[in-house]
N, C-alpha and C positions, 0 to 999 in steps of 0.2 A: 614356508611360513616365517622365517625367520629373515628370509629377504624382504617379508611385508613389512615388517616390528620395526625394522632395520630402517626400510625405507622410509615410514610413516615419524618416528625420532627426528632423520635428519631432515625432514621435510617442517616438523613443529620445530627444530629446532631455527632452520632458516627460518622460518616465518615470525617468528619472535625478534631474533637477532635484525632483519631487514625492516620490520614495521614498528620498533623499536617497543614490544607487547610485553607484558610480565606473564610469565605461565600461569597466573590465578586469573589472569581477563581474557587468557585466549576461547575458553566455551564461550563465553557470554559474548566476545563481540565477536567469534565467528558468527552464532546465532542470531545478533543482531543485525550482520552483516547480511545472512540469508534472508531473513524479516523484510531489510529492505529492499533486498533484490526481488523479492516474491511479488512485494507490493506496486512495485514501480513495473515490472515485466508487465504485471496484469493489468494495471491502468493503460499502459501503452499497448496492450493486446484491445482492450475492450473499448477504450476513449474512441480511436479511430473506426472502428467497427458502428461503434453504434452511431458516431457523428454520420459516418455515409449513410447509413439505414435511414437515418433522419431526413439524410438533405433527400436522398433521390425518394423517399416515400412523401416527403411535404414539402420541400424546397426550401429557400432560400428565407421566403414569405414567412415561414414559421418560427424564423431564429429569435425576433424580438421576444414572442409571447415565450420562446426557452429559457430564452436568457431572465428576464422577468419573474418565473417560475421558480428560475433555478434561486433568485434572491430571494425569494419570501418563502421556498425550504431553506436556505440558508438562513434564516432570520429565525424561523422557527425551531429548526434544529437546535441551532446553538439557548435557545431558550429552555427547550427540554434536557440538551446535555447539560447547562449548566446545574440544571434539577435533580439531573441524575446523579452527577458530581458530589452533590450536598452529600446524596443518600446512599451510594455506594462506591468503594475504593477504584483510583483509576483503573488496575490492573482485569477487573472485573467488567469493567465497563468496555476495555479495549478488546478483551477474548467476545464479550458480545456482541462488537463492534465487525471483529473480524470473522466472526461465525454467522451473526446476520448476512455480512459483504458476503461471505460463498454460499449460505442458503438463497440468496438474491439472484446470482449470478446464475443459478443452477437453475431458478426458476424461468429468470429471462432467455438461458439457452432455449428450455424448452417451450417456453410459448413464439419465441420467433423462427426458432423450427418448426413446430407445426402450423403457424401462420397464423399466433392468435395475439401476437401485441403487432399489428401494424396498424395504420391509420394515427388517428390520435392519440391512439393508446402510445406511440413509440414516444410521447413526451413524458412519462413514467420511467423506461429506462435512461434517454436523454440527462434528464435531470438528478438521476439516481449515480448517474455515473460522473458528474462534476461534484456532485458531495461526496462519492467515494472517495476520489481524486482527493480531494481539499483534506476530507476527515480522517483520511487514514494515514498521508504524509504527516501531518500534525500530530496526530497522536504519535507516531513512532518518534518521534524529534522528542517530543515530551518525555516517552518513556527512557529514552536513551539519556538525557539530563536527568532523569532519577538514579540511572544504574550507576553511573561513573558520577565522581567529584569532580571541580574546574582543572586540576591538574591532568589527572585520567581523560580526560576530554577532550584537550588539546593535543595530545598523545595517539588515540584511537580514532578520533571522528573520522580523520584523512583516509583510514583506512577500511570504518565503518561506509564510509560514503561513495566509497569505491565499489561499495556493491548495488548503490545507488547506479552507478553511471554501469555498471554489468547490466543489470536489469534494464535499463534504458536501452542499452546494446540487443540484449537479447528479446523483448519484445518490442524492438522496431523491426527486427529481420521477420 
């Protein structure tokens, strides 16, 4: 047990000393760090999945009316987030954000496994998933400019963003 204690000190202590961290930022941007790994794995898990479902269930023929689709939910969204903004704190909005995105996900597993969003319906997931993409990278950027000041910033993003590019790593394999 005390070869964990032991190992787990020099291991926070390198990681402070090498990413040049203060011991009060190291929870909050390892956490951040995992936030964006999480996010960026899952887009790059579910972007390319559901883009093939698309093409080989409707081809090539259907990308315009997605593409289309996907602007005028993005137009609309951003109209109701802005609304939502007015009336409740980001933090609140962003947990809703990302607990909607895994009630979604959960949904969409199981209706294209049992074979009930294909045809035209696959332009609901299609769509659902370039607003994830867009809203949830955004949001985290935002939240991360709330936690840290311009100094802390410059400091941590490099290493905050490194789990950007982990996550990009690990949901391409």
């Amino acid at each position: 047990m005390n070869y964990l204690i032991s190992f787990i000190k020099t291991f926070q202590t390198y990681i402070l000393k090498a990413f040049d961290l203060k011991e009060e930022e190291l929870t909050k941007t390892l956490l951040l760090q995992l936030n964006i790994f999480l996010i960026i794995t899952v887009l790059l898990i579910v972007k390319p999945t559901i883009n093939s479902l698309f093409l080989s269930e409707l081809s090539s023929d259907a990308l315009p009316l997605g593409y289309v689709l996907t602007a005028i939910m993005a137009v609309l969204g951003s109209f109701f987030y802005d609304r939502a903004l007015e009336k409740y704190p980001l933090n609140i909005i962003v947990d809703r954000t990302l607990i909607g995105s895994v009630i979604s996900l959960v949904i969409f597993g199981v209706a294209l496994n049992f074979n009930l969003g294909y045809g035209f319906a696959l332009y609901i997931p299609y769509v659902w998933v370039a607003i994830f993409g867009l809203l949830t990278a955004s949001q985290f950027w935002v939240m991360a400019n709330l936690v840290y000041n311009v100094r802390e910033a410059k400091r941590v993003f490099g290493f905050v963003g490194a789990g950007a590019i982990g996550g990009g790593i690990f949901g391409g394999i």
